[in-house]
N, C-alpha and C positions, 0 to 999 in steps of 0.2 A: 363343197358339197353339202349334204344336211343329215339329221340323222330321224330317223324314224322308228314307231312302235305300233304292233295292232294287237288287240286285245278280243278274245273271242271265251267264251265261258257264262256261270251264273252272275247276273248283274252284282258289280262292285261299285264303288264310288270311284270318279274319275281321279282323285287326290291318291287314291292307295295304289295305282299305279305312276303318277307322271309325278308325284311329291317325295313319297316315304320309303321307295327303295334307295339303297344306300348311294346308287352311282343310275339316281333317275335320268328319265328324259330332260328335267328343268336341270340337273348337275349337269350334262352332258351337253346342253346349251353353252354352260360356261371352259368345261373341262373335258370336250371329249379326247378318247383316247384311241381312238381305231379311225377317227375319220381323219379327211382331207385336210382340214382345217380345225384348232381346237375348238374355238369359238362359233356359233351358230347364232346369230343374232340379227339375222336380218328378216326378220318374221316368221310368224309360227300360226298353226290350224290346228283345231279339234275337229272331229265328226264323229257324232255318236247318233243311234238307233232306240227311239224307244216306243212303248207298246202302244199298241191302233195306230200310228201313224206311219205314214206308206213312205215318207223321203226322210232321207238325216238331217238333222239338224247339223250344219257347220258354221263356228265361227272360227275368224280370223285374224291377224290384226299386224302391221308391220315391224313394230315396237321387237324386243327381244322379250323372250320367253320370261326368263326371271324373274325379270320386274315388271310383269303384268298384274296389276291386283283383278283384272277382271278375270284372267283366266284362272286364277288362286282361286276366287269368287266362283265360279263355277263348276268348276272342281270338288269344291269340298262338298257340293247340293243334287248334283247328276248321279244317278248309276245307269248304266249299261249293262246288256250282255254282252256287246261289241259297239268296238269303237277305236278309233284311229286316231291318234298325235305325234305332228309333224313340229319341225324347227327347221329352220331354213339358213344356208349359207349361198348365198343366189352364185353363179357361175358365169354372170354377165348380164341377165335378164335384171327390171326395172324390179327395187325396193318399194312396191304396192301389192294393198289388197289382194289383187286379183290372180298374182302371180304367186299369194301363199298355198299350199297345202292345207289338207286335203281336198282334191277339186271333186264335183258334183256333179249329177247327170242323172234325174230320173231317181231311181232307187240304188243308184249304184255311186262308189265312192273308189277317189286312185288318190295314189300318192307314190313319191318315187325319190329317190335316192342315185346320182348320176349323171349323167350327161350326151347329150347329141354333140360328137365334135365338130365343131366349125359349122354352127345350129345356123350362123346368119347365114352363108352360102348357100344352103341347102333346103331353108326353109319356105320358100316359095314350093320349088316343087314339094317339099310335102304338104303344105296348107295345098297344095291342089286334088290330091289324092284322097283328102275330108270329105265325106259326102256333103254335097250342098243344104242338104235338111238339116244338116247340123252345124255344118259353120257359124251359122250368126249367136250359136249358145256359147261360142269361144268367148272369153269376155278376155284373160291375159295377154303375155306374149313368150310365155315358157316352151324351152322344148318336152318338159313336160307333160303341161294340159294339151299340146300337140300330140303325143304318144299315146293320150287318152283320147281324146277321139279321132286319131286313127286306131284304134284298138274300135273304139264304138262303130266304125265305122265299117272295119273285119268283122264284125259282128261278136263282139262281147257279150253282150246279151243272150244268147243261144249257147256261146262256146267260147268261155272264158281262155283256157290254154290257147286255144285256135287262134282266135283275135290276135293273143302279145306274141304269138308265133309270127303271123301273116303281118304284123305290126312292124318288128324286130327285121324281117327280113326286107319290107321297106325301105328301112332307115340304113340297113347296111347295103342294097345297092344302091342307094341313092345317093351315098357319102362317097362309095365307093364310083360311081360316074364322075364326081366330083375331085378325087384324085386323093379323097378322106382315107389313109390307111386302116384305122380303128375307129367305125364310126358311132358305136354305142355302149353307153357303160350304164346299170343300172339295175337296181333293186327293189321292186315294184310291190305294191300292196291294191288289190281289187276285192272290193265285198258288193253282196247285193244285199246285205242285213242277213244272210240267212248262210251261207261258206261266204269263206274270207280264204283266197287264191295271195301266195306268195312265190316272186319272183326271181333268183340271180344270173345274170346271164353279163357277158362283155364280148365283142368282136374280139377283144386281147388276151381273152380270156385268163383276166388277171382281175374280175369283181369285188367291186368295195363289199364291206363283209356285210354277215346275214346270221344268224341265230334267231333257234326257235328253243324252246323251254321242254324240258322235260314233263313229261306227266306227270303229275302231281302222284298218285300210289305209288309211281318209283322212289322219286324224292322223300317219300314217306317212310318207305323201307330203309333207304340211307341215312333218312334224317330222324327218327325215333321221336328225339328230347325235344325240335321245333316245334311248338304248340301251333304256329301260325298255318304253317299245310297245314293241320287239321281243320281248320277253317277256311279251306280253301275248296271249291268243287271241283271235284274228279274232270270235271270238261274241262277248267280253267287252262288256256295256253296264250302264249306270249309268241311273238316274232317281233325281230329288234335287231335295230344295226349294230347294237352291243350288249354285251350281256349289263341288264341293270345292277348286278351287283357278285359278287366273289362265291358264292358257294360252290361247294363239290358237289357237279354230279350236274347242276341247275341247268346247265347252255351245252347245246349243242350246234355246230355250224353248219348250216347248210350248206350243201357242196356245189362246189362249179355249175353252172348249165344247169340248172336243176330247178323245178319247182314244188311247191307242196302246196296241198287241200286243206282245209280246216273246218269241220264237218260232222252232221251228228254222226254217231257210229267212228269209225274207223279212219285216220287221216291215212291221207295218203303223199307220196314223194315221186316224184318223178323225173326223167331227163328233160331239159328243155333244148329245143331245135329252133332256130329260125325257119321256116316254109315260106314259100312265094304263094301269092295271093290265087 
């Protein structure tokens, strides 16, 4: 599987998230501890948003996370308000480009954590389900960037929950025609630059994990003597397949079937359903 981070708040530099927590993203490449596999090494993406320009910037690269000086290299020179870093552990799909994280479309950015069971069976009929207008922006061959634009296709763009709902329930009767007992497992991450939409959901309902971050004034209240929240803004939040590092109070899990908002004002959390189209 892989593991993943979204970052939503006042612009930080991309290194004091994906470097300098104690059990970062680039640790968790080599040493993760909640995922499938410990090692993540079979390519990694960023995609970050910054001002006047209308698409994210994402790069990618097959190489493992670690030992990339490019991504070190840009890291320590970016800041964002938001922005997305992936690590990939492929699940049968081809060790390329195109099949890293985070993928791209317009202003909008996925990424995902999981799997379509027995994706080669089943994946004709759902590349037929893709709207034609969008097919040929398919460049990989992931069940992933499959579940993005069938998502785009549900119309993401108007109604984000709607879409990975109408999406989700695809992929589970289709698996299920197919004779697939559990057909999707997976942890999803959607922004348009502007809310960042997070997702847990499994046919088995046994989802790889999911944490999101305390608010920072809570953390404040617990945490007095850390200098560092004080320099942190009040918007700042995290979602992560693990917590990046041990503090009390810091992670909280996101429950079953459930999604959450990330959002000026007030986030929000919600059940998540699969619906038919």
């Amino acid at each position: 599987m892989c593991r993943w981070l979204a970052y939503s708040g006042a612009p930080v530099l991309l290194d004091a998230i994906l470097y300098k927590p104690k059990h970062s993203l680039i640790d968790q490449s080599l040493h993760s501890r909640l995922g499938v596999e410990t090692t993540n090494g079979d390519g990694f993406g960023i995609g970050w948003y910054a001002p006047h320009v209308d698409t994210p910037a994402v790069v990618r690269d097959i190489g493992p996370a670690w030992s990339n000086r490019n991504l070190r290299e840009i890291s320590g020179h970016v800041a964002s308000h938001l922005f997305f870093a992936h690590i990939r552990a492929s699940t049968g799909s081809a060790v390329q480009q195109t099949n890293c994280h985070p993928f791209r479309h317009g202003r909008w950015m996925w990424m995902h954590n999981g799997a379509i069971a027995e994706f080669h069976r089943i994946r004709r009929d759902l590349a037929l389900a893709v709207d034609p207008r969008l097919f040929l922006d398919m460049e990989g061959s992931t069940d992933s960037e499959m579940m993005f634009y069938l998502a785009l296709t549900f119309g993401l763009e108007q109604d984000p929950p709607g879409a990975v709902a109408r999406m989700a329930d695809l992929v589970e009767r289709t698996g299920h025609e197919h004779g697939v007992e559990y057909p999707l497992q997976m942890t999803v991450a959607v922004t348009d630059g502007n809310r960042l939409w997070a997702f847990r959901y499994s046919s088995q309902k046994d989802s790889r994990s999911l944490f999101y971050s305390t608010r920072v004034d809570t953390l404040r209240a617990l945490h007095p003597d850390l200098r560092y929240l004080w320099e942190m803004s009040e918007e700042a939040r995290l979602i992560v397949s693990e917590p990046l590092g041990d503090l009390p109070g810091a992670w909280n899990e996101v429950p079953e079937g459930t999604y959450g908002v990330v959002q000026a004002g007030r986030d929000e959390m919600r059940a998540f359903v699969p619906q038919a189209a």
